[in-house]
C-alpha positions as CSV (number, residue, x, y, z in Angstrom):
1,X,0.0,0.0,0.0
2,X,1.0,3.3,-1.0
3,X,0.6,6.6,1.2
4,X,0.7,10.2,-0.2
5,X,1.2,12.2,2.9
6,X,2.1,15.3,0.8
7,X,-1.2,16.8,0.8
8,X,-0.8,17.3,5.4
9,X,0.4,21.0,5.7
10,X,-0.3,23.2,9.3
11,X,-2.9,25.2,8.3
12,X,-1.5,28.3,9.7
13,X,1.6,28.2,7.6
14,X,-0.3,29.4,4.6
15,X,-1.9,32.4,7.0
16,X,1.0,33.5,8.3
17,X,2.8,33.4,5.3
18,X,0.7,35.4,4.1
19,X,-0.1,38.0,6.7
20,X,3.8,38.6,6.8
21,X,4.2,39.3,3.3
22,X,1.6,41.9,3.1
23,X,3.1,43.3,6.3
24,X,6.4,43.5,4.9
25,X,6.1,46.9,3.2
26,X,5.1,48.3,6.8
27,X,8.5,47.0,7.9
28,X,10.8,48.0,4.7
29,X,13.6,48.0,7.4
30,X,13.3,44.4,7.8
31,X,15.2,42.0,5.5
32,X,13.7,38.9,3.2
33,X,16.1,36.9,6.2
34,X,14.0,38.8,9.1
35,X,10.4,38.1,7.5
36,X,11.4,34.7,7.7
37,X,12.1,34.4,10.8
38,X,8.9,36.4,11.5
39,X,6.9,33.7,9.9
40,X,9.0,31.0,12.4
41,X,8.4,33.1,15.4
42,X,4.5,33.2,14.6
43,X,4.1,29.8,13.8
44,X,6.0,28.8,17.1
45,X,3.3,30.5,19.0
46,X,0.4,28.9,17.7
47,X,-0.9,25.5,17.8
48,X,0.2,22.7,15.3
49,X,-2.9,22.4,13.3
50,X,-2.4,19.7,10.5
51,X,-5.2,19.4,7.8
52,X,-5.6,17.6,4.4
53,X,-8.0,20.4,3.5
54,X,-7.8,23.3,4.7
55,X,-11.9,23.3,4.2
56,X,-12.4,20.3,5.9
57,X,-11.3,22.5,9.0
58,X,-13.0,25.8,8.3
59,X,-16.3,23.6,7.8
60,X,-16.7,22.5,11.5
61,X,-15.7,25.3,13.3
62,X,-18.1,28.0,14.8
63,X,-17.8,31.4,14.1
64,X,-16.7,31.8,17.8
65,X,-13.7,29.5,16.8
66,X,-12.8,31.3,13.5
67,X,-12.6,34.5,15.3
68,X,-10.5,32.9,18.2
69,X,-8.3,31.5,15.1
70,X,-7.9,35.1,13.6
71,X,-7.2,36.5,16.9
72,X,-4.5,34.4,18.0
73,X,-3.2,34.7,14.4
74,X,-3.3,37.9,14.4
75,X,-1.5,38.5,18.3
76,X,1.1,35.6,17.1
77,X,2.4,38.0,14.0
78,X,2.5,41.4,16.1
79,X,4.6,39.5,18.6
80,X,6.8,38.1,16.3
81,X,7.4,41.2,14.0
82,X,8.2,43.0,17.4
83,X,10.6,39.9,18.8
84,X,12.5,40.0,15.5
85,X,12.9,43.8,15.5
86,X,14.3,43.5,19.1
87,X,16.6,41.2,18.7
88,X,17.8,42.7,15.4
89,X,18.4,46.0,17.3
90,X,20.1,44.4,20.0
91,X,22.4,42.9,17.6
92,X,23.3,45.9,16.4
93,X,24.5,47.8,19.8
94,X,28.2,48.5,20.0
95,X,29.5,45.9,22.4
């Protein structure tokens, strides 16, 4: 038997991939390298959430649960854009 597995993504990595590239032009300070860790630092905060179909998960939550989703989506990029930009400007202090 045969398994294709490749079709099993975290359904936030689309979302946050996403969010931080229509961000980025907020942050022009911020390099392709610091977007990307952006996107690891949000996804770090929110749960693992692995679907075939990224419909087949939309479909069964409530509309209490898609606005929890959005929210913590949403809290998870602000932190991370701000984490980044810290430790990027604590980098570059004189030692």
């Amino acid at each position: 038997m045969v398994f294709n597995f490749e079709q099993v993504h975290n359904y936030y990595e689309r979302l946050v991939f996403e969010q931080v590239a229509g961000l980025a032009d907020s942050y022009p300070h911020y390099s392709a390298d610091m977007l990307v860790d952006v996107a690891c630092v949000a996804l770090n905060r929110l749960p693992a959430r692995y679907v075939r179909h990224d419909v087949d998960l939309m479909f069964y939550l409530t509309e209490q649960e898609r606005q929890g989703i959005e929210k913590s989506l949403d809290e998870a990029i602000a932190f991370a854009f701000a984490f980044v930009g810290a430790r990027m400007a604590k980098r570059a202090l004189p030692a």
